[in-house]
C-alpha positions as a printed Julia matrix, in Angstrom:
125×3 Matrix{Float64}:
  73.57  95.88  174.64
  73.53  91.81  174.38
  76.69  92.51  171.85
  78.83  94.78  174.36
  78.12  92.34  176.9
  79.48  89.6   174.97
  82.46  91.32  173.91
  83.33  91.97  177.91
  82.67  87.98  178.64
  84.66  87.15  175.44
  87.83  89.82  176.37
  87.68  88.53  179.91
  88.04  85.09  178.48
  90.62  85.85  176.46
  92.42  87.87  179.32
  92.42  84.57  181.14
  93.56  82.36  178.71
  96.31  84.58  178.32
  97.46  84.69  181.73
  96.86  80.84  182.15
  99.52  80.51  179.17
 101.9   83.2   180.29
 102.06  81.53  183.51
 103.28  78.43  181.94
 105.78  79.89  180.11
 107.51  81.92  183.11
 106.97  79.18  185.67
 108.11  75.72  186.49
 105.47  73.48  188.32
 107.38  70.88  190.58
 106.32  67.93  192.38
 106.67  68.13  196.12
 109.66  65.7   195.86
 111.25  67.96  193.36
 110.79  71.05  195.37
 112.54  69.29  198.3
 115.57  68.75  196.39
 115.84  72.24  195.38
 114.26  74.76  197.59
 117.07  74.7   200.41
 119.15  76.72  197.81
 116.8   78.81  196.72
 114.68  81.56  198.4
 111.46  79.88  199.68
 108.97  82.06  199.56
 105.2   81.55  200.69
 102.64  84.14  199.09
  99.9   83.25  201.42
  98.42  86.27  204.19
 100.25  86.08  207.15
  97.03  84.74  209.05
  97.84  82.03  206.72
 101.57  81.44  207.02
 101.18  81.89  210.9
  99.17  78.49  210.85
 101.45  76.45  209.54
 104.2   76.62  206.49
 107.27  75.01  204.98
 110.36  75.37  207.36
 112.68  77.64  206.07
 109.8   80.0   203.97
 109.29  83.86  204.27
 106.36  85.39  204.03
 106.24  87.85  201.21
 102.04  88.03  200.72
 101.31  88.04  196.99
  99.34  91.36  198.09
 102.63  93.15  199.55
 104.53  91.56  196.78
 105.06  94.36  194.65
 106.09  96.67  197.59
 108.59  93.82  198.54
 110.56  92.97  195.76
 114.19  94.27  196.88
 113.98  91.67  199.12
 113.98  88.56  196.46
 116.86  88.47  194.69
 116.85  87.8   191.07
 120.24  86.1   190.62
 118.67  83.1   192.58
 115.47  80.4   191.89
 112.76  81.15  193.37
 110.65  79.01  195.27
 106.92  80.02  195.46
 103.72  78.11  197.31
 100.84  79.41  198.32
  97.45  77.56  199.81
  96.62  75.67  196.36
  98.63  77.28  193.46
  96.83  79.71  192.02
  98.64  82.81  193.9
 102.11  81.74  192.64
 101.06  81.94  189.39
 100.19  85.31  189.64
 103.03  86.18  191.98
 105.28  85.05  189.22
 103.89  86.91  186.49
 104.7   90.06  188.62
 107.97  88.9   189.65
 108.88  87.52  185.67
 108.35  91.44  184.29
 110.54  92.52  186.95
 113.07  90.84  185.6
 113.21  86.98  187.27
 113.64  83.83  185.96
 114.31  80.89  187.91
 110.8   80.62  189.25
 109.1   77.26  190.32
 106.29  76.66  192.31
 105.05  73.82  194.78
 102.21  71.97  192.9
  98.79  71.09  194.47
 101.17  74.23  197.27
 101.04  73.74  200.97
  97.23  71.99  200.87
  99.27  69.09  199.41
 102.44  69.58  201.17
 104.12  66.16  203.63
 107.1   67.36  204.46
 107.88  69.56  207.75
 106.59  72.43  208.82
 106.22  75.08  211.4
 103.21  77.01  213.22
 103.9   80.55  213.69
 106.63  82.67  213.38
């Protein structure tokens, strides 16, 4: 029993650390100044709920939700960057996994994502 339950906590671990690198490879952490220069010819696209994105996010973003994403993806093109952000930066590391085996590969994300964010912004739709 003890040794099935430590192969689950040691295949979940392993699971994580795999994703954690994966990420890395497939996505491109920039600093908010570096995002600025580069996300007005990109598609800007925030990954948060739309409770979320209704309260405030980066002017000029659409709100795909990292839990439509998959349902969504003719409307990201794949000849372009993309520009993800979320609440902290944990979503757009798993939106870009999903968007990387569909076939894209400019993708950066916001570091520290919209928590962190200075620059403008707009409340609601």
């Amino acid at each position: 029993m003890i040794y099935v339950l430590l192969g689950i906590i040691i295949a979940l671990f392993g699971y994580g650390l795999y994703n954690f690198f994966y990420q890395k490879k497939v996505l491109t952490a920039l600093t908010q100044e570096e995002f600025i220069k580069g996300y007005r010819k990109a598609q800007l696209i925030d990954v948060r709920e739309p409770n979320e994105f209704e309260s405030g996010h980066i002017l000029g973003a659409r709100n795909i939700p990292l839990s439509q994403l998959k349902m969504r993806l003719k409307e990201i093109r794949a000849d372009k960057p993309v520009y993800l952000y979320d609440q902290t930066g944990s979503r757009s590391g798993r939106a870009a996994i999903i968007l990387h085996k569909k076939g894209y590969n400019q993708l950066f994300y916001l570091k520290g994502g919209f928590k962190k964010w200075t620059g403008k912004i707009k409340v609601g739709k």
